[in-house]
C-alpha positions as CSV (number, residue, x, y, z in Angstrom):
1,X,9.7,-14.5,5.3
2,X,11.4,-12.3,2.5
3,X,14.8,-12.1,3.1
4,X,17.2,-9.8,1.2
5,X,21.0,-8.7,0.3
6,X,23.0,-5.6,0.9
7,X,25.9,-4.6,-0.6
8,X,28.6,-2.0,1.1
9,X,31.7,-0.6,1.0
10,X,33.7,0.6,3.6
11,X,35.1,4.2,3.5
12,X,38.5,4.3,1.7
13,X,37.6,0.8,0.4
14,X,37.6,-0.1,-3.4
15,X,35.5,-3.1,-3.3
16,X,31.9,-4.0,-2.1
17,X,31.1,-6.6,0.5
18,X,27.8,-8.7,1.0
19,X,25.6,-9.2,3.6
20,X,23.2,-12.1,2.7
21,X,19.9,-13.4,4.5
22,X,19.0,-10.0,6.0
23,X,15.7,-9.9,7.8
24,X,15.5,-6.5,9.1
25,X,17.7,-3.5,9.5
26,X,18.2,0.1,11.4
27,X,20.2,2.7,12.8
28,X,21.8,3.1,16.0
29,X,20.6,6.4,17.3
30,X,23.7,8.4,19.0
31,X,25.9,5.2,17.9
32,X,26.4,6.2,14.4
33,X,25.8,2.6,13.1
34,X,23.4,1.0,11.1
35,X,22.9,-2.7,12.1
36,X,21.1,-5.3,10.0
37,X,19.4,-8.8,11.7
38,X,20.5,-12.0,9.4
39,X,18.1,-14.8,8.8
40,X,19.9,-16.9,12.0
41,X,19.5,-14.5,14.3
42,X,23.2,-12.7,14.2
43,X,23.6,-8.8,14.1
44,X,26.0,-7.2,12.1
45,X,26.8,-3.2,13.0
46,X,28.5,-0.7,10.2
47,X,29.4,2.3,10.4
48,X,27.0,5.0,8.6
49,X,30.1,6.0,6.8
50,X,29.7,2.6,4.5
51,X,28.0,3.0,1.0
52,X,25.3,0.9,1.1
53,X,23.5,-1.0,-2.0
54,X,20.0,-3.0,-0.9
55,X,18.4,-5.3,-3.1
56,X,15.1,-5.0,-4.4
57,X,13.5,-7.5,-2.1
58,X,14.0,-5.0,0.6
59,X,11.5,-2.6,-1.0
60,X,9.2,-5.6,-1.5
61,X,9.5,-6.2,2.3
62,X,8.5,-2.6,3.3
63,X,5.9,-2.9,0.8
64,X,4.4,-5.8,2.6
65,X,4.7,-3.9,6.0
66,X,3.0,-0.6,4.9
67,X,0.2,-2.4,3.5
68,X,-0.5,-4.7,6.5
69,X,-0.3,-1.5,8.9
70,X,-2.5,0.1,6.4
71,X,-4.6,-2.8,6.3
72,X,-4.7,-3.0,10.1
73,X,-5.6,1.1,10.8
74,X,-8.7,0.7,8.5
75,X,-10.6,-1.7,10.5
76,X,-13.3,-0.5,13.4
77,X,-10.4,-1.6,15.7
78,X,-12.7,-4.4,17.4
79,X,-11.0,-7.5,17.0
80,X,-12.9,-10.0,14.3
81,X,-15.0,-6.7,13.0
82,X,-13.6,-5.2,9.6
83,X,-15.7,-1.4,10.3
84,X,-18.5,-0.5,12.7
85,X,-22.1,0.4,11.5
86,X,-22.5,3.9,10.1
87,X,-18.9,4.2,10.3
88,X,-17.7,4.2,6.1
């Protein structure tokens, strides 16, 4: 599992805080929060307002996704058979 660090600082704030272990992340529709999912399972929520900084293993995690989803749309969409016959 690829894991990765973000950086933020709170409005008003002069100095950066970490977040390490992250797993996932999103935003709060209508909450005005972003919230990020830590390797043990915890949730953090910040306010959109906070200057955020993500490492680069966060780009190498949606990276991975894209290309599995990618990977996944091109087959025939029958389980165990890459493309139907007459179908490329």
């Amino acid at each position: 599992m690829i894991t990765y660090t973000v950086k933020f600082k709170r409005q008003g704030s002069w100095t950066f805080e970490t977040l390490k272990g992250v797993k996932e992340d999103g935003i709060n529709e209508g909450a005005q929060s972003r919230f990020f999912i830590l390797q043990d399972d915890s949730r953090v929520e910040l306010p959109v307002s906070c200057y955020f900084v993500f490492s680069k293993e966060r780009y190498e995690l949606i990276t991975q996704i894209r290309h599995k989803e990618a990977s996944q749309a091109s087959g025939s969409g029958v389980p165990g058979v890459p493309a139907l016959p007459g179908t490329n």
